[in-house]
C-alpha positions in Angstrom: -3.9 18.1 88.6 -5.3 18.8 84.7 -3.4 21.9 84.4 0.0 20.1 85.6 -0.5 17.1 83.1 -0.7 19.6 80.4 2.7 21.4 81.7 4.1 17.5 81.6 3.1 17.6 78.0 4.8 20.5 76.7 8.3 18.9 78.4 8.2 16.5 75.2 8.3 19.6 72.2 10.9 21.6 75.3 13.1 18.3 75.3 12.6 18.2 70.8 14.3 21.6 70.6 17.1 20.6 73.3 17.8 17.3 71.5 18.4 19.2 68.5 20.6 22.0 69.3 22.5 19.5 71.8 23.5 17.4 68.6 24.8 20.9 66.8 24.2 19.5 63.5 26.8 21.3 61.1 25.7 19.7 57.3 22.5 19.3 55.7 22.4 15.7 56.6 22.8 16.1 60.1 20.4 18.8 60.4 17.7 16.4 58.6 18.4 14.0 60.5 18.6 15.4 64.4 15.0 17.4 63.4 13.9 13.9 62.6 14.9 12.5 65.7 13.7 15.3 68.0 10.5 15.7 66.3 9.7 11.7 66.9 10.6 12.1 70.3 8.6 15.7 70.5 5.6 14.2 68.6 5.2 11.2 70.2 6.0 12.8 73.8 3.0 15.0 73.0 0.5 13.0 71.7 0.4 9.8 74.5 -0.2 12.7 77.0 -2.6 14.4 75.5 -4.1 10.5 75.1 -3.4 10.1 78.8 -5.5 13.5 79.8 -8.6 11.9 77.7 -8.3 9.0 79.6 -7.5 10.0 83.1 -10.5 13.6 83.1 -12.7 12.4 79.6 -12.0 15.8 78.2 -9.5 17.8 76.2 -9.3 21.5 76.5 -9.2 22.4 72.8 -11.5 19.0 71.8 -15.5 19.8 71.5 -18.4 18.0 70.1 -17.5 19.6 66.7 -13.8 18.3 66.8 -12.9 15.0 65.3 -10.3 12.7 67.8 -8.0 10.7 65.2 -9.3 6.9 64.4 -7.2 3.4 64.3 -9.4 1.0 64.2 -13.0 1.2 63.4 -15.1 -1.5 64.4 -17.5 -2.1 66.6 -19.9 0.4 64.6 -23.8 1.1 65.3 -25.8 2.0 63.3 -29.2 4.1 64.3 -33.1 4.8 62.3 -31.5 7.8 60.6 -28.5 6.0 59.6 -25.8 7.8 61.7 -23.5 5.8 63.2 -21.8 5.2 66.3 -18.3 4.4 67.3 -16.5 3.9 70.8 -13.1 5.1 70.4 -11.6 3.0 73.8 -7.9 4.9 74.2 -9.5 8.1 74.8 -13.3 7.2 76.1 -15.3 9.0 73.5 -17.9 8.1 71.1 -18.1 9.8 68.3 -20.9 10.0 65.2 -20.5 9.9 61.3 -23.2 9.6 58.3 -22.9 6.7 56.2 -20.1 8.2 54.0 -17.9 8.2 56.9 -18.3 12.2 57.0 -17.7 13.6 61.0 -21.1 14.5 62.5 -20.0 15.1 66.3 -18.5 13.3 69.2 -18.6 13.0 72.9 -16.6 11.7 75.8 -17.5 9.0 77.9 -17.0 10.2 81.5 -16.6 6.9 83.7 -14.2 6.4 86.9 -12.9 3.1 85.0 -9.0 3.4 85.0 -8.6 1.1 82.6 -10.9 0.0 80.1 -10.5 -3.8 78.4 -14.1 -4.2 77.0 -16.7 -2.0 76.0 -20.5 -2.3 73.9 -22.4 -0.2 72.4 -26.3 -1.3 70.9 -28.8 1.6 70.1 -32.4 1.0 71.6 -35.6 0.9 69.4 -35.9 4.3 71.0 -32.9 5.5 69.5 -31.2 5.7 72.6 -27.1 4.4 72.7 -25.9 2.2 75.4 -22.6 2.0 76.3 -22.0 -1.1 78.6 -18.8 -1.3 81.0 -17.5 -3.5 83.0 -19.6 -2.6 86.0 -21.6 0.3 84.1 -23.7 0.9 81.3 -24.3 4.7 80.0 -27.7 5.4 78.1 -27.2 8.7 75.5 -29.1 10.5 73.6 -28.1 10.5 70.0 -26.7 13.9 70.4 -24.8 13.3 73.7 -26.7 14.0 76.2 -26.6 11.6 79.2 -29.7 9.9 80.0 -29.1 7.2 82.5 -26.1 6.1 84.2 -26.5 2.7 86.3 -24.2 -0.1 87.8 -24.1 -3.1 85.6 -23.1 -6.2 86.6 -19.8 -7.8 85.5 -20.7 -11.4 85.5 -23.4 -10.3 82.9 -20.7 -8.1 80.1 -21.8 -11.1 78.0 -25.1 -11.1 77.8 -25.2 -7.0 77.5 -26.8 -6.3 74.1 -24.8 -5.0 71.1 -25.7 -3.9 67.7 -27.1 -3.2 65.3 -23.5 -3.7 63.4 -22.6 -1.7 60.7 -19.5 -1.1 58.2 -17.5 2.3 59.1 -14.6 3.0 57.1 -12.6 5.6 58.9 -8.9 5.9 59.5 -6.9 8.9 60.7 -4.2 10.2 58.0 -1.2 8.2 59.1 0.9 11.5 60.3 -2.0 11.5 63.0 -1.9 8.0 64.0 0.2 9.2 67.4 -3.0 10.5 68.5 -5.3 7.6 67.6 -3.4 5.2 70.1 -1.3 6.3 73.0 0.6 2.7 72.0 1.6 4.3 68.5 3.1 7.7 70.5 4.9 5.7 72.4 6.3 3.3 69.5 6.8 6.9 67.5 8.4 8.6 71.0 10.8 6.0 72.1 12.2 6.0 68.1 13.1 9.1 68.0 14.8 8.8 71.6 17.1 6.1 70.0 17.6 8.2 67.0 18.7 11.0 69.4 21.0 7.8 70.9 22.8 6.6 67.7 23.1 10.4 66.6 25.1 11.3 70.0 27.3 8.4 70.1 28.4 9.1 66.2 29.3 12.9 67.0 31.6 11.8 69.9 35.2 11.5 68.8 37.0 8.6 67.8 40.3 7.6 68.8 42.8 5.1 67.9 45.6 3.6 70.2 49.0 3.6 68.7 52.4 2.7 70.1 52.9 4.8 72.5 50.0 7.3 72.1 46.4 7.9 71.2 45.6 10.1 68.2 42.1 10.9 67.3 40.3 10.0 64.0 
């Protein structure tokens, strides 16, 4: 099933290259323009299935702990003794660790049977230990990733599950890497360049213009 998502991925940069060569740009201009269009659509094709592989099997073939998954938003930081801190990135069910600079220390995903997750907490323990509390579940981790402790945890109590200690993180992905940070941006950059493809068709498509008694094209 993993290996066939990964073929459905590649059907997004296979459909880029026909969208291009299907519009037969002639001029400078048009050849900007349908590369524009079919990378969108190529880009953004790409990127919310590699988002929906993280989601659905908590793992990306070419992703390890050394590998940094792009960041939107970054709240919701912890802060541990040493002073690395922890962030749950929630579109692709990982946690992943920085210094106090903001500098990329390692990461980790978060392997739960949860198809969709709406709310998520993380507190680090006087131990040291980080908890990551589900709907349902709550994950205890090492600071390095290794899982301690996985238990059920009861819905009607998400709101008294213990969070903190907060801490500022500023990190953001470049914005050319956004489409990987949020498989809502892919599919906002995806479905752009699919109209773009749309607009471009309709303009190459000859014009024509009823006279009399006969049509002449423009």
């Amino acid at each position: 099933m993993e290996f066939l998502l990964y073929l459905f991925a590649l059907i997004g940069p296979v459909a880029g290259i026909g969208f291009y060569f299907g519009l037969k740009p002639r001029t400078f201009k048009d050849r900007a323009l349908a590369f524009l269009v079919s990378f969108l659509f190529a880009y953004g094709w790409l990127a919310f299935s590699i988002a929906g592989i993280a989601s659905e099997f908590q793992r990306i073939a070419f992703v390890n702990e050394s590998v940094e998954m792009p960041v939107l938003f970054s709240k919701g930081a912890v802060e541990n003794s040493r002073g690395e801190r922890f962030l749950f990135l929630k579109p692709v069910r990982r946690i992943q660790v920085y210094d106090r600079e903001g500098n990329f220390l390692r990461g980790w995903f978060v392997k739960t049977e949860l198809e969709i997750i709406d709310y998520a907490k993380l507190h680090v323990t006087k131990e040291d230990f980080i908890e990551v509390f589900f709907p349902g579940y709550r994950f205890v981790y090492t600071s390095s990733g290794e899982l301690v402790k996985k238990e059920p945890f009861p819905r009607e109590d998400m709101s008294f599950a213990p969070s903190g200690p907060g801490c500022p993180l500023n990190v953001r992905a470049p914005f050319y890497l956004l489409p990987l940070a949020h498989p809502v941006v892919a599919w906002i950059i995806g479905i752009t360049g699919m109209i773009g493809f749309g607009i471009l068709e309709a303009k190459k498509k000859p014009k024509y213009i009823r006279t009399s008694d006969k049509k002449t094209t423009e």
